[in-house]
N, CA, C and O atoms as a DFTB+ gen file, in Angstrom:
760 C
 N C O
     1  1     119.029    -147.336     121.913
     2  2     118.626    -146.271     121.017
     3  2     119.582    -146.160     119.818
     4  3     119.196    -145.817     118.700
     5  1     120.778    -146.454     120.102
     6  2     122.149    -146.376     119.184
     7  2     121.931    -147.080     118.035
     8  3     121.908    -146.718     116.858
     9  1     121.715    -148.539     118.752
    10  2     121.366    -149.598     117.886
    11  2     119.947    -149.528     116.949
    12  3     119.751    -150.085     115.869
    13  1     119.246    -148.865     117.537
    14  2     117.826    -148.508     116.292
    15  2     118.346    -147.681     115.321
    16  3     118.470    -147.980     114.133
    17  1     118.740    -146.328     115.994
    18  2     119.543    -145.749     114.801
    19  2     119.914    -146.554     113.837
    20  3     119.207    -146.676     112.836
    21  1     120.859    -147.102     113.956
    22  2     122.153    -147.953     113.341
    23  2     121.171    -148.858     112.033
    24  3     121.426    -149.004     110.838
    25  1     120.371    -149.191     112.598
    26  2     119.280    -150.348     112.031
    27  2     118.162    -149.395     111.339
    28  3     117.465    -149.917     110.468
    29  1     117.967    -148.164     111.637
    30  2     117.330    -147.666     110.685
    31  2     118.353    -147.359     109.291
    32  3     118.230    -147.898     108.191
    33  1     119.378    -146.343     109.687
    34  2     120.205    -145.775     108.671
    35  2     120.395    -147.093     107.623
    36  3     120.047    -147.161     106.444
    37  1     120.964    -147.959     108.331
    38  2     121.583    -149.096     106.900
    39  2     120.096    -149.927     106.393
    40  3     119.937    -150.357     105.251
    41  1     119.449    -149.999     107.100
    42  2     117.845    -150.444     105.835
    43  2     117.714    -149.580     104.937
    44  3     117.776    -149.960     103.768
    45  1     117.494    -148.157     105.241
    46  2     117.149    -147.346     104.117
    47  2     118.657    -147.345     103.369
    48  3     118.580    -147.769     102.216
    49  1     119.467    -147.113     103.618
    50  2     120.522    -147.444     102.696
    51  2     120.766    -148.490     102.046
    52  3     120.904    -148.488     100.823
    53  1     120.849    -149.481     102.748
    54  2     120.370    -151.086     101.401
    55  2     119.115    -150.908     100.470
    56  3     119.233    -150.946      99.245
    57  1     118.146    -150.752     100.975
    58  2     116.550    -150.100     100.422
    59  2     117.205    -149.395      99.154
    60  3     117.249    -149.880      98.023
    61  1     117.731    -148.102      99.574
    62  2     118.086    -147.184      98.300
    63  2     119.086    -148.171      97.332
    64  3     118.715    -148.284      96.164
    65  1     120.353    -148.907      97.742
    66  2     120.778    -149.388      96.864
    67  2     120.720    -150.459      96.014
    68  3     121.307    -150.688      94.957
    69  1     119.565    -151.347      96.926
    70  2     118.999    -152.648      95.975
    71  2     117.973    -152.472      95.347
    72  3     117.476    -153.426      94.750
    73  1     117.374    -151.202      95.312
    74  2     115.989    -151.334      94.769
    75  2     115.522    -149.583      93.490
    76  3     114.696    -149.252      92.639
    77  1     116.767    -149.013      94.224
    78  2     116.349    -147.802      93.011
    79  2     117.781    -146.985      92.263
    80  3     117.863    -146.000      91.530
    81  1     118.570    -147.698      92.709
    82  2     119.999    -147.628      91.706
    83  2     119.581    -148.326      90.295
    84  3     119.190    -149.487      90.175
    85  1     119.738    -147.434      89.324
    86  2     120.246    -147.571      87.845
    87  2     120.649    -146.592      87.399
    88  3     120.578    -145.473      87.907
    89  1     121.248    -146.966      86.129
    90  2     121.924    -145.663      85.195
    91  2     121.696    -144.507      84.766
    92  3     122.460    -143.754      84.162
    93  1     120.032    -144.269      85.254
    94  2     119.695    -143.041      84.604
    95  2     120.026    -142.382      86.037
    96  3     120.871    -141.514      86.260
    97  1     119.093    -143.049      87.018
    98  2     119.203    -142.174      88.853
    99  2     120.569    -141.700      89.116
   100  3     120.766    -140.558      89.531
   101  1     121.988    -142.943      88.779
   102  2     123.382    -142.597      89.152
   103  2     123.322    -141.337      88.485
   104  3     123.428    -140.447      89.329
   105  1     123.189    -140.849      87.250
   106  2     123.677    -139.578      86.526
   107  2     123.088    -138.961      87.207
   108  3     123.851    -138.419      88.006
   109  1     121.618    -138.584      87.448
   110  2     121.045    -137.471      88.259
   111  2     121.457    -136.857      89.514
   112  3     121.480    -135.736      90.022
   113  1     121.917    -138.611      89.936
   114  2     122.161    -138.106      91.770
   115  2     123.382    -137.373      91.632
   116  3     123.586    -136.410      92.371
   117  1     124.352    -137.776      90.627
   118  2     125.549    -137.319      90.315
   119  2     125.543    -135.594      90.403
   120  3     126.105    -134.930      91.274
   121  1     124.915    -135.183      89.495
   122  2     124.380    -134.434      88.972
   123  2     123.839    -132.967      90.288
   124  3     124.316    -131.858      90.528
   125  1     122.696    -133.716      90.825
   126  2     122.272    -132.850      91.934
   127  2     123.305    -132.850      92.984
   128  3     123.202    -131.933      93.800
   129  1     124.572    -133.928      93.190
   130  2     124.942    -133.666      94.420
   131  2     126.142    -132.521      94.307
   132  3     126.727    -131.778      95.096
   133  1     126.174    -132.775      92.993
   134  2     127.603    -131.805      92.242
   135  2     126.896    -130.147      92.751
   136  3     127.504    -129.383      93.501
   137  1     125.790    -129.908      92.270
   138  2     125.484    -128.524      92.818
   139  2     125.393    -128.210      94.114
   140  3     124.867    -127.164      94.495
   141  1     125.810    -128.939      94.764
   142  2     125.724    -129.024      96.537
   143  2     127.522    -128.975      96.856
   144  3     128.162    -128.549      97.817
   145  1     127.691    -129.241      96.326
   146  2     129.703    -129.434      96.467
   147  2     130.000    -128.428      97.052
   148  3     129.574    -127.447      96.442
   149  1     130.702    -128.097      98.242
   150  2     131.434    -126.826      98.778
   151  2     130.467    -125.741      99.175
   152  3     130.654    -124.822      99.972
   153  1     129.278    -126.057      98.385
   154  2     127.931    -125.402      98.999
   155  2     128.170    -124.174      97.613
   156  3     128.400    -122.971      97.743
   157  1     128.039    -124.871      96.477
   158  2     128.826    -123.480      95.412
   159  2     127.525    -123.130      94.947
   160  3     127.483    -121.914      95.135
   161  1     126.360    -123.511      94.414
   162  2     125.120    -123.274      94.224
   163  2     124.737    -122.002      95.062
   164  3     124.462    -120.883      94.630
   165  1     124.781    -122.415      96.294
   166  2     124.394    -121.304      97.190
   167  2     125.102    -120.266      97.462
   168  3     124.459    -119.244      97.704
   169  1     126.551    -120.185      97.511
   170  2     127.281    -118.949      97.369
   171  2     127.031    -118.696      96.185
   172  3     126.798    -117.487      96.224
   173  1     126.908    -119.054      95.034
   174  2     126.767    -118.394      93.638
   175  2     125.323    -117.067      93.911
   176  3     125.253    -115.839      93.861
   177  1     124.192    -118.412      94.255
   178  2     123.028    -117.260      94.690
   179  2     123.315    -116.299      95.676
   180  3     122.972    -115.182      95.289
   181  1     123.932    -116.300      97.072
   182  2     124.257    -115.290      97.783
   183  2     124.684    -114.190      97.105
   184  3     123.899    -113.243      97.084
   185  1     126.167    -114.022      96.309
   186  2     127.126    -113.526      95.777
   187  2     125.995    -112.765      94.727
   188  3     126.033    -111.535      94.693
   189  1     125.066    -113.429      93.934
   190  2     124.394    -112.894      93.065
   191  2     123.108    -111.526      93.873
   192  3     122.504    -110.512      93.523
   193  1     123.269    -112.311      94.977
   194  2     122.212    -111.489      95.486
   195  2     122.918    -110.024      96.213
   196  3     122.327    -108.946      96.155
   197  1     123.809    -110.138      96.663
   198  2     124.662    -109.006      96.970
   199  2     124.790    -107.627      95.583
   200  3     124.993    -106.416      95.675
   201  1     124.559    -108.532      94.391
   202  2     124.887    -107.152      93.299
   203  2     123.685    -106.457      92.984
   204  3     123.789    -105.555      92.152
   205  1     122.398    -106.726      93.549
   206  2     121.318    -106.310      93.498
   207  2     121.201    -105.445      95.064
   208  3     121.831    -105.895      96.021
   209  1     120.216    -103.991      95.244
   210  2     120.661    -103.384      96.648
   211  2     119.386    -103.568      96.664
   212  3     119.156    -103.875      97.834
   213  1     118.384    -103.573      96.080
   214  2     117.280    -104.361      96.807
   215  2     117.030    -105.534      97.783
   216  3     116.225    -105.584      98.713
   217  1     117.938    -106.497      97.340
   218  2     118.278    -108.184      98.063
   219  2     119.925    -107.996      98.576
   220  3     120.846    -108.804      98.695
   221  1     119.859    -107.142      98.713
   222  2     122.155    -106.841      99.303
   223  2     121.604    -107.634     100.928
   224  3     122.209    -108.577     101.437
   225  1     120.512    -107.067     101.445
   226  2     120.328    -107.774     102.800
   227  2     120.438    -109.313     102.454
   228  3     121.528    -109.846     102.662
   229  1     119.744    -109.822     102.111
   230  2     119.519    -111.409     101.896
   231  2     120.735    -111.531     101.310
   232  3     121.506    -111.894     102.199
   233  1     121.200    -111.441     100.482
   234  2     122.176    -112.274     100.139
   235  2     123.327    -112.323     101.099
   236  3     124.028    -113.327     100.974
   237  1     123.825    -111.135     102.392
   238  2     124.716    -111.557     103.091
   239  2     123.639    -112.237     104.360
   240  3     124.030    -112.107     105.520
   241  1     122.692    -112.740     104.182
   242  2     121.701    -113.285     105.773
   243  2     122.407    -114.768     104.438
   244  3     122.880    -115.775     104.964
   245  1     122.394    -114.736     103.788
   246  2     122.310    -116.444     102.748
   247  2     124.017    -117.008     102.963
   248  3     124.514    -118.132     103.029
   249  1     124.525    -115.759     103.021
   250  2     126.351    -116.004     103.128
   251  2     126.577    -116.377     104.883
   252  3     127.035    -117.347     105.487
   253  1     126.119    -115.337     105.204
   254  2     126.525    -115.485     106.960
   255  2     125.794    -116.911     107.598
   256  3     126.200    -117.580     108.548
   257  1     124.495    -117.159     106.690
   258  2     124.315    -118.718     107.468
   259  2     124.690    -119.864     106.733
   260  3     124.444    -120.985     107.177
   261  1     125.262    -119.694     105.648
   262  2     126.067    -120.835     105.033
   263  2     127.855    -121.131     105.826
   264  3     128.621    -122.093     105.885
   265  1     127.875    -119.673     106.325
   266  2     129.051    -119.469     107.088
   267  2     129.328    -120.109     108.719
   268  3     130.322    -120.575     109.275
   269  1     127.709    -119.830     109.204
   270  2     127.888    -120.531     110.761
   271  2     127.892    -122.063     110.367
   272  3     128.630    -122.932     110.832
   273  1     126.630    -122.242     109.138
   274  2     126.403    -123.618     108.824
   275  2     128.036    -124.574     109.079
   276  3     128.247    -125.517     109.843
   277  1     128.897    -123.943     108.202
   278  2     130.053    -124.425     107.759
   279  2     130.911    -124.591     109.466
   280  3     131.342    -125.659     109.899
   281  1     130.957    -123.743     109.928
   282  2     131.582    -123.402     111.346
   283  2     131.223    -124.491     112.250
   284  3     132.075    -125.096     112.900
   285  1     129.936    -124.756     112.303
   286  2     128.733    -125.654     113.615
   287  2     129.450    -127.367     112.997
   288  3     130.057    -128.252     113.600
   289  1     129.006    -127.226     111.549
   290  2     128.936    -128.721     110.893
   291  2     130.336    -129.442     110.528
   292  3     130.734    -130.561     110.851
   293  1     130.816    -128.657     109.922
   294  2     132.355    -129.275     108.967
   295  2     133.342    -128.540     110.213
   296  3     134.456    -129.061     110.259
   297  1     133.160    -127.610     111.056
   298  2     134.424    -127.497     111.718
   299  2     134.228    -128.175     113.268
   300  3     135.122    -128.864     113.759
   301  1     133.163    -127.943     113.860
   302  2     132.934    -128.317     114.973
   303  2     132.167    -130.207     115.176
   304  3     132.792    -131.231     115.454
   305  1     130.750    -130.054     114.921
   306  2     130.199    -131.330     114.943
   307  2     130.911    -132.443     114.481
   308  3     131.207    -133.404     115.192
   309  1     131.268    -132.288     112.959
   310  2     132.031    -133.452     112.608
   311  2     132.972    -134.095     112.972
   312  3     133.043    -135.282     112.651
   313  1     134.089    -133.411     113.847
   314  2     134.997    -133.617     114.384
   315  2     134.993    -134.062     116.174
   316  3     135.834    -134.585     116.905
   317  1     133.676    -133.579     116.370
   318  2     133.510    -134.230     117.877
   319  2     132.935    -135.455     117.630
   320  3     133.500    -136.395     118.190
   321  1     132.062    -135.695     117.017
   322  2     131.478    -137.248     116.582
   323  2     131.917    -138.058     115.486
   324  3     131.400    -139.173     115.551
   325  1     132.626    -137.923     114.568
   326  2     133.655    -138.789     114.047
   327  2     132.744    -140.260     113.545
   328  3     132.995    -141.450     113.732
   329  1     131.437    -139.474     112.736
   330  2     131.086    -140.717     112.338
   331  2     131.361    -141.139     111.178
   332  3     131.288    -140.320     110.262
   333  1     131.877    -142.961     110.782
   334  2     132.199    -143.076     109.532
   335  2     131.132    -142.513     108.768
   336  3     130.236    -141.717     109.049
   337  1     131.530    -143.269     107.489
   338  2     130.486    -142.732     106.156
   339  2     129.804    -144.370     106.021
   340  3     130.180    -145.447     106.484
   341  1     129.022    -144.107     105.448
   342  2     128.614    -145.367     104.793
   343  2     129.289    -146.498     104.417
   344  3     129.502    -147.626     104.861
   345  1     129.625    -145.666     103.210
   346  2     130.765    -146.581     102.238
   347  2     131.994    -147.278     103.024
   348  3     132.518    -148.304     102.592
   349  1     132.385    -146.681     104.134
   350  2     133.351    -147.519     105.209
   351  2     132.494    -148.759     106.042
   352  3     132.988    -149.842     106.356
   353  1     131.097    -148.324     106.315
   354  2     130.660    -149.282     107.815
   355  2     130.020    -150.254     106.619
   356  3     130.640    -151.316     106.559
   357  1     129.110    -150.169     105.812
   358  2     128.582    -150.856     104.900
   359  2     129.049    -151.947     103.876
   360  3     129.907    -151.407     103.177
   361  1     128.912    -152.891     103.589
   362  2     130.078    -153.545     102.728
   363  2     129.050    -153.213     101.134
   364  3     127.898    -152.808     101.289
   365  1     129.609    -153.432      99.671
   366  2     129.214    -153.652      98.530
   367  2     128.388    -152.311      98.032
   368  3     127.543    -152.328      97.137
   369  1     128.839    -151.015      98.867
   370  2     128.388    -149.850      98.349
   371  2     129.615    -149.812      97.318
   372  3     130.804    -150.074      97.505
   373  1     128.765    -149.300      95.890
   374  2     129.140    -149.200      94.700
   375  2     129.520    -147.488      94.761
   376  3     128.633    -146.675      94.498
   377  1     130.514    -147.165      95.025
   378  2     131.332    -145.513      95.166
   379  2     130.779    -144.959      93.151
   380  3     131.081    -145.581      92.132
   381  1     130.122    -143.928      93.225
   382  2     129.823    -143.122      91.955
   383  2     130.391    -142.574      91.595
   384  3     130.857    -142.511      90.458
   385  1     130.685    -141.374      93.398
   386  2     131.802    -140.267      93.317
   387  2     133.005    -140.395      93.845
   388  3     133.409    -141.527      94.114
   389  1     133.680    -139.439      94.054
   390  2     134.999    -139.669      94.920
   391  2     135.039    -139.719      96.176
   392  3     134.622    -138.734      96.785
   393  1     135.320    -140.357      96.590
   394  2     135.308    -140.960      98.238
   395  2     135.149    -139.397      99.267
   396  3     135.852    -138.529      98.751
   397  1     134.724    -139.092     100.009
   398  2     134.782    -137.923     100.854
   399  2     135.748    -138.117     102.126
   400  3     135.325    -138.885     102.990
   401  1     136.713    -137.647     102.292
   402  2     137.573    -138.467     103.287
   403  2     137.330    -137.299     104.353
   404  3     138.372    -136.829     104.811
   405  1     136.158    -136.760     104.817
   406  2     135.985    -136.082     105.859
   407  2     134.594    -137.032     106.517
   408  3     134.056    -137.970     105.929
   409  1     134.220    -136.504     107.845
   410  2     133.349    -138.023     108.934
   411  2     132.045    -137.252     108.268
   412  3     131.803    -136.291     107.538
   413  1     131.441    -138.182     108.914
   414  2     129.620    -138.646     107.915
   415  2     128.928    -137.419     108.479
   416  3     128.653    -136.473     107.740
   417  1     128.579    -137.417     110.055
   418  2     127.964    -136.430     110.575
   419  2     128.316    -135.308     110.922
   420  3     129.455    -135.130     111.354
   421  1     127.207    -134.061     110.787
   422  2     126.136    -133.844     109.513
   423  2     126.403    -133.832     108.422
   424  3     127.573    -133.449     108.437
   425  1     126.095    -134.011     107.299
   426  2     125.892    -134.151     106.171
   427  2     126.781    -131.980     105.310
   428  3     126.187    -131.868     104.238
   429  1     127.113    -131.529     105.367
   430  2     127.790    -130.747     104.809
   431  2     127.242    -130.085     103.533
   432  3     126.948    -128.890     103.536
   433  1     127.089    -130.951     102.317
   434  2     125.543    -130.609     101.656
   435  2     124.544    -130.215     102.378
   436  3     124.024    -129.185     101.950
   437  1     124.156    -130.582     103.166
   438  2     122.526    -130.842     103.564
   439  2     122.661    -129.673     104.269
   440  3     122.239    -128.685     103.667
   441  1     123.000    -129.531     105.074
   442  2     123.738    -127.873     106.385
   443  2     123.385    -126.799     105.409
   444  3     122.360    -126.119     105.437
   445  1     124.640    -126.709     104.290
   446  2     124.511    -125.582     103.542
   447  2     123.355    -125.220     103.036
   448  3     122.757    -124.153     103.167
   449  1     122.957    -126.558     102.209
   450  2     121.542    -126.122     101.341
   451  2     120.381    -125.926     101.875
   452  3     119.416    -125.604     101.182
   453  1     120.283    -126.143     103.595
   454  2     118.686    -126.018     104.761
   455  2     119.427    -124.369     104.886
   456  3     118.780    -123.385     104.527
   457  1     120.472    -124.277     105.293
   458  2     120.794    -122.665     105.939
   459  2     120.644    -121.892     104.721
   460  3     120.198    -120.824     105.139
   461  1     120.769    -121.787     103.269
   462  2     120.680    -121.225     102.722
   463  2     119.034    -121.031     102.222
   464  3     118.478    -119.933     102.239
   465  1     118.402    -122.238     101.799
   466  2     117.052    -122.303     101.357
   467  2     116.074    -121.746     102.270
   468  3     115.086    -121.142     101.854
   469  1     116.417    -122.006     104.021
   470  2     116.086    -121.352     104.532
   471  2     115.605    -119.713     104.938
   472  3     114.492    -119.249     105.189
   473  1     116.751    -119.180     104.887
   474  2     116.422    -117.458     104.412
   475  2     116.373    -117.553     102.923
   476  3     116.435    -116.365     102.607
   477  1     116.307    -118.165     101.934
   478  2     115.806    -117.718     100.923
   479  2     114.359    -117.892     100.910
   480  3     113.727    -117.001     100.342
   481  1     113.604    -119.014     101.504
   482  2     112.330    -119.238     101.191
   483  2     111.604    -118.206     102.112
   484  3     110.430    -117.953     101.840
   485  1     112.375    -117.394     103.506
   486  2     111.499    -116.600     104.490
   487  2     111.671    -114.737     102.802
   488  3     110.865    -113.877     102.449
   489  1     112.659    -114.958     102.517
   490  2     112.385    -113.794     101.666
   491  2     111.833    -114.118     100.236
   492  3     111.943    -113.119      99.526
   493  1     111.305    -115.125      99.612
   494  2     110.887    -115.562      98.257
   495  2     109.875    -116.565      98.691
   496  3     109.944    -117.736      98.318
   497  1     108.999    -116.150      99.421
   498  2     108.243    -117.270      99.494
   499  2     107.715    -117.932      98.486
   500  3     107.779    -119.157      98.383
   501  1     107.033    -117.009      97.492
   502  2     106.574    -117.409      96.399
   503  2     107.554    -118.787      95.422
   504  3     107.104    -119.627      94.642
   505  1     108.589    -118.615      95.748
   506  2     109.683    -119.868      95.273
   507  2     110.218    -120.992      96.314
   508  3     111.096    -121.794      95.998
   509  1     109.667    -120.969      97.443
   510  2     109.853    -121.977      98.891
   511  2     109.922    -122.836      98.064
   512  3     111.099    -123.127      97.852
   513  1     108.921    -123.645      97.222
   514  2     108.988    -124.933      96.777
   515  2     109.945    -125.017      96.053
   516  3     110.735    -125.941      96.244
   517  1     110.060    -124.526      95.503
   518  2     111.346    -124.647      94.567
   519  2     112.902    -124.538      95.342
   520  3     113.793    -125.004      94.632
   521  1     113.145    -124.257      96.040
   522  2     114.112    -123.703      96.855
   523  2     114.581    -125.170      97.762
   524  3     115.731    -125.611      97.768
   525  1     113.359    -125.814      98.537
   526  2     113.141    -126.759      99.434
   527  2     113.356    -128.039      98.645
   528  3     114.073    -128.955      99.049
   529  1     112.691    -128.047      97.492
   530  2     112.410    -129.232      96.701
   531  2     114.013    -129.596      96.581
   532  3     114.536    -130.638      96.977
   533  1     114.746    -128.345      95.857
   534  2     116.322    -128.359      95.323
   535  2     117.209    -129.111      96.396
   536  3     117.977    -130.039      96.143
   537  1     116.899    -128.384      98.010
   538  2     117.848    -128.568      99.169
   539  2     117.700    -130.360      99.390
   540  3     118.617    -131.167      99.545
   541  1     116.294    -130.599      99.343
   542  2     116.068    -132.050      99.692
   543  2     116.725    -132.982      98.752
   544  3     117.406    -133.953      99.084
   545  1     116.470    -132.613      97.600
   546  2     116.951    -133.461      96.568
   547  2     118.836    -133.510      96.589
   548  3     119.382    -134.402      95.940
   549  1     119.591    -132.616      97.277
   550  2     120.826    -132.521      97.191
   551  2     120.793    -133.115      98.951
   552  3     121.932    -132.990      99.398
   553  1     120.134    -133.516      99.679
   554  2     120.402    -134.407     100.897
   555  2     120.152    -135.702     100.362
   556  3     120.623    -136.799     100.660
   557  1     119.500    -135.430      99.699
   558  2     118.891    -137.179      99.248
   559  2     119.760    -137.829      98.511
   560  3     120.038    -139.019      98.364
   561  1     120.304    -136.411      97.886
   562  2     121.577    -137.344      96.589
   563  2     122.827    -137.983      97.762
   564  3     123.484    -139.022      97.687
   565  1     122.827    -137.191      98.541
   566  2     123.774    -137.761      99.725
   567  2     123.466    -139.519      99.844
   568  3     124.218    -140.404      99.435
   569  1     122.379    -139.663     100.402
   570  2     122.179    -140.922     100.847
   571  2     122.275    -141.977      99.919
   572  3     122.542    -143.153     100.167
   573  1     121.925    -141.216      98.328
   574  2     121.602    -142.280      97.308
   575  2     122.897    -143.023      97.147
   576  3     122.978    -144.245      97.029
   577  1     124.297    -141.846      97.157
   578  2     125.514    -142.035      96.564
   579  2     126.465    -142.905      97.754
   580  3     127.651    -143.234      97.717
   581  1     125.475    -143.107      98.744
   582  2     126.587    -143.606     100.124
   583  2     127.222    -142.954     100.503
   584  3     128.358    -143.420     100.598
   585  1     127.105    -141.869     100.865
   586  2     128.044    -141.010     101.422
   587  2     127.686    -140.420     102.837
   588  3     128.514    -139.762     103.468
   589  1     126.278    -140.710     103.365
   590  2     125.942    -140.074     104.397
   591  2     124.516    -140.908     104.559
   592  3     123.717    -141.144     103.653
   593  1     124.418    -141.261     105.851
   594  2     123.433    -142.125     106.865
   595  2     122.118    -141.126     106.430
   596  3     122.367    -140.043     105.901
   597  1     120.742    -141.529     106.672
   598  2     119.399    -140.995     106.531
   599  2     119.713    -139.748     108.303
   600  3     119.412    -138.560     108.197
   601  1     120.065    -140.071     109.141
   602  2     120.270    -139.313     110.199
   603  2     121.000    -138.007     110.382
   604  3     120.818    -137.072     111.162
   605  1     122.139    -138.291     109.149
   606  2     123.093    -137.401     108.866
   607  2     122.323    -136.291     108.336
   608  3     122.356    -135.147     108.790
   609  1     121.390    -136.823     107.010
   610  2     120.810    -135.942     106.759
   611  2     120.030    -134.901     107.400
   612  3     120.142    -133.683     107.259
   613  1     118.821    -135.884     108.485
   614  2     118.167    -134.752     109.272
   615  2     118.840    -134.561     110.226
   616  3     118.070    -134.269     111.141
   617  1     119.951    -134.551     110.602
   618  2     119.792    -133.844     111.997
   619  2     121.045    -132.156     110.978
   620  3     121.315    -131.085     111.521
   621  1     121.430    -132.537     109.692
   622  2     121.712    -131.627     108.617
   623  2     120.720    -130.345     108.590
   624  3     120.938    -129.196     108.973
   625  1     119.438    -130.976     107.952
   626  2     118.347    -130.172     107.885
   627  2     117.902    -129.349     109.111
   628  3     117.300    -128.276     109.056
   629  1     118.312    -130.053     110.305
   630  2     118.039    -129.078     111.529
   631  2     119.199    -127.872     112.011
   632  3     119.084    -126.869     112.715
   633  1     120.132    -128.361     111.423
   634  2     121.096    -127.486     111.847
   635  2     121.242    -126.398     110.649
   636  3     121.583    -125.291     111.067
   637  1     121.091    -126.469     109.521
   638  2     121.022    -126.108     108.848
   639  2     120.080    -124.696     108.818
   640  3     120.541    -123.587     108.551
   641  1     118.413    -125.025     109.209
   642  2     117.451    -124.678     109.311
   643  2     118.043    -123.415     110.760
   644  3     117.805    -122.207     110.732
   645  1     118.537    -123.880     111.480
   646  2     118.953    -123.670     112.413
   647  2     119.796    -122.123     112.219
   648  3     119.827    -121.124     112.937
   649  1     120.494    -122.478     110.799
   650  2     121.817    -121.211     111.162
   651  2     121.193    -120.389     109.874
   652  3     121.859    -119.595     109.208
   653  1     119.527    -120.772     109.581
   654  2     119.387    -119.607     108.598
   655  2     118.477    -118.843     109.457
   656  3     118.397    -117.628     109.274
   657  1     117.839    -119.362     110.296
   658  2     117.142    -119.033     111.529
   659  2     117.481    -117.733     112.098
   660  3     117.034    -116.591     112.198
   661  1     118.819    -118.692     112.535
   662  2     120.134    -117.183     113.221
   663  2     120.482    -116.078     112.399
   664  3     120.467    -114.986     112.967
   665  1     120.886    -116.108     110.838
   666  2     121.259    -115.202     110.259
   667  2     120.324    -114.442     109.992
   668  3     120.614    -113.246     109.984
   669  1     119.065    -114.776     109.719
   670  2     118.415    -113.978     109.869
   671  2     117.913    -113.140     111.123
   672  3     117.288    -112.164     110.707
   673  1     117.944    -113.162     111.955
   674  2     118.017    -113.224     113.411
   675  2     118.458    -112.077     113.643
   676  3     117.954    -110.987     113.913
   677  1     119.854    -112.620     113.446
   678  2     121.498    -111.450     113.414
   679  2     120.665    -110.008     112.087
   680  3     120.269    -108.882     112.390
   681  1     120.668    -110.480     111.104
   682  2     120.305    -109.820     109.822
   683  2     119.548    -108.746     110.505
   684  3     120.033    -107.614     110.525
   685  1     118.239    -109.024     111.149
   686  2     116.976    -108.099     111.554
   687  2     117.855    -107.164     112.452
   688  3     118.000    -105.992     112.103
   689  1     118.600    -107.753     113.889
   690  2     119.320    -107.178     114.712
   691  2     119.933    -105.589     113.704
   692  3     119.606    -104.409     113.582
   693  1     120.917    -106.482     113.205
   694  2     122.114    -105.358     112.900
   695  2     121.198    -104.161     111.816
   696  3     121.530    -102.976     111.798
   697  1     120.094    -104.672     111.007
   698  2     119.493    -103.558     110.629
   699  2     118.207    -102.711     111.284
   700  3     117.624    -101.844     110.632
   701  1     117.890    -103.017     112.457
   702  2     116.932    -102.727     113.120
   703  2     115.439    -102.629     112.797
   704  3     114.608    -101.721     112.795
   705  1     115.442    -103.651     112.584
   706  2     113.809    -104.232     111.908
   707  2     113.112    -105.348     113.080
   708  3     113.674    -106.322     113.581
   709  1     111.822    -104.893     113.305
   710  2     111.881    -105.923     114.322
   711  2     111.349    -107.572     113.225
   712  3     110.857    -107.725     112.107
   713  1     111.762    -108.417     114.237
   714  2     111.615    -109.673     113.317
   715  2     110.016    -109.902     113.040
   716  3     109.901    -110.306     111.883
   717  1     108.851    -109.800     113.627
   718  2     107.814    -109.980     112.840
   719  2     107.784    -109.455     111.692
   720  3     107.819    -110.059     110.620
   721  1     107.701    -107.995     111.911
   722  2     107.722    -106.998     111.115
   723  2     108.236    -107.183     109.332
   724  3     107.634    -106.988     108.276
   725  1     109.617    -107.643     109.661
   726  2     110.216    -108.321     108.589
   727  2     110.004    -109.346     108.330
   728  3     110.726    -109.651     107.381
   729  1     109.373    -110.168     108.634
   730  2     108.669    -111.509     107.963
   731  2     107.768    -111.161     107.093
   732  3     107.714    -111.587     105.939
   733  1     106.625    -109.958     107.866
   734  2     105.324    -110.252     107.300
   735  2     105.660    -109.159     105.703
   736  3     105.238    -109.386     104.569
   737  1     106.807    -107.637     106.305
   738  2     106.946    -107.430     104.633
   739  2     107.659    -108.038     103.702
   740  3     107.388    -107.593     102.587
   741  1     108.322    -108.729     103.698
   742  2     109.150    -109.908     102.781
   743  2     108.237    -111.016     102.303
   744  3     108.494    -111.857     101.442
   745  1     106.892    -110.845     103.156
   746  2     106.505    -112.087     102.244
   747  2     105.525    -111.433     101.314
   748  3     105.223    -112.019     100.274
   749  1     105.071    -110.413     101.568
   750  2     104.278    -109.170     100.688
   751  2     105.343    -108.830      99.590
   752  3     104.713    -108.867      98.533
   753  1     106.575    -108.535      99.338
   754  2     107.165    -108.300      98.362
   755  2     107.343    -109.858      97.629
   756  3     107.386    -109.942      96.401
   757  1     107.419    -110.795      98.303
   758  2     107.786    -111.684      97.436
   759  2     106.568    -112.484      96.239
   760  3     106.960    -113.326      95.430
């Protein structure tokens, strides 16, 4: 099973780098993965959403699951599985950005931007696509740049998905809303 893995991740990674690398894609991927960095995109929106008391809920459900995100992925997972990156197991990956000297799995981008897009798209539905489109495109820039396996990514997106799940979860709890309830009016306001 290891070995399919293994044999999926580096096809689509040769795939991506022999066949849709050029100068315009490097700037873009550049570009989208930069708004994924440290997960600053999404604390910017959290933080923004806190100064509004209409969205003060969402924006700490957007902070608190960028927060477990960070906890599950970059403090815990990564460090029990210790997988290289690409650019180490792979030979003739062309480095864009600066080397990431933390392990491949999950993806750290990808975590933040599913846990955040996540409760943003259950309270903005009307902008899901837009929200989803953004998160994918900043996992994808992952893979384009060599920095993280196609696996890294989804099992990213699940965990990710995962801790916006929870914050919202937690969110309904601590304000006493039951969770249907708050689905179905959040998507009426949105």
């Amino acid at each position: 099973m290891i070995e399919l893995i293994n044999v999926f991740d580096i096809g689509v990674i040769e795939f991506i780098q022999n066949n849709l690398h050029n100068p315009t894609m490097d700037k873009i991927m550049i570009l989208i993965t930069g708004l994924g960095d440290a997960g600053l995109i999404w604390i910017l929106i959290g933080l923004a959403l806190l100064i509004s008391k209409k969205y003060r809920k969402v924006g700490f459900m957007v902070l608190g699951a960028l927060v477990l995100g960070a906890i599950l992925g970059e403090g815990l997972l990564k460090n029990i599985i210790q997988r290289d990156r690409p650019f180490v197991s792979i030979e003739g990956i062309d480095m864009l950005i600066k080397a990431p000297t933390s392990y491949s799995f999950p993806s750290g981008h990808t975590t933040s931007s599913f846990a955040a897009a996540g409760v943003l798209s259950i309270n903005f539905k009307n902008k899901s696509i837009y929200i989803f489109t953004l998160a994918a495109l900043i996992g994808f820039s992952r893979i384009y740049l060599g920095v993280h396996f196609p696996t890294d990514i989804f099992a990213a997106i699940i965990l990710g998905l995962s801790c916006s799940y929870l914050s919202v979860l937690i969110g309904r709890k601590i304000s006493g809303e039951k969770f249907n309830k708050y689905f179905k009016k959040n998507s009426k306001e949105a």
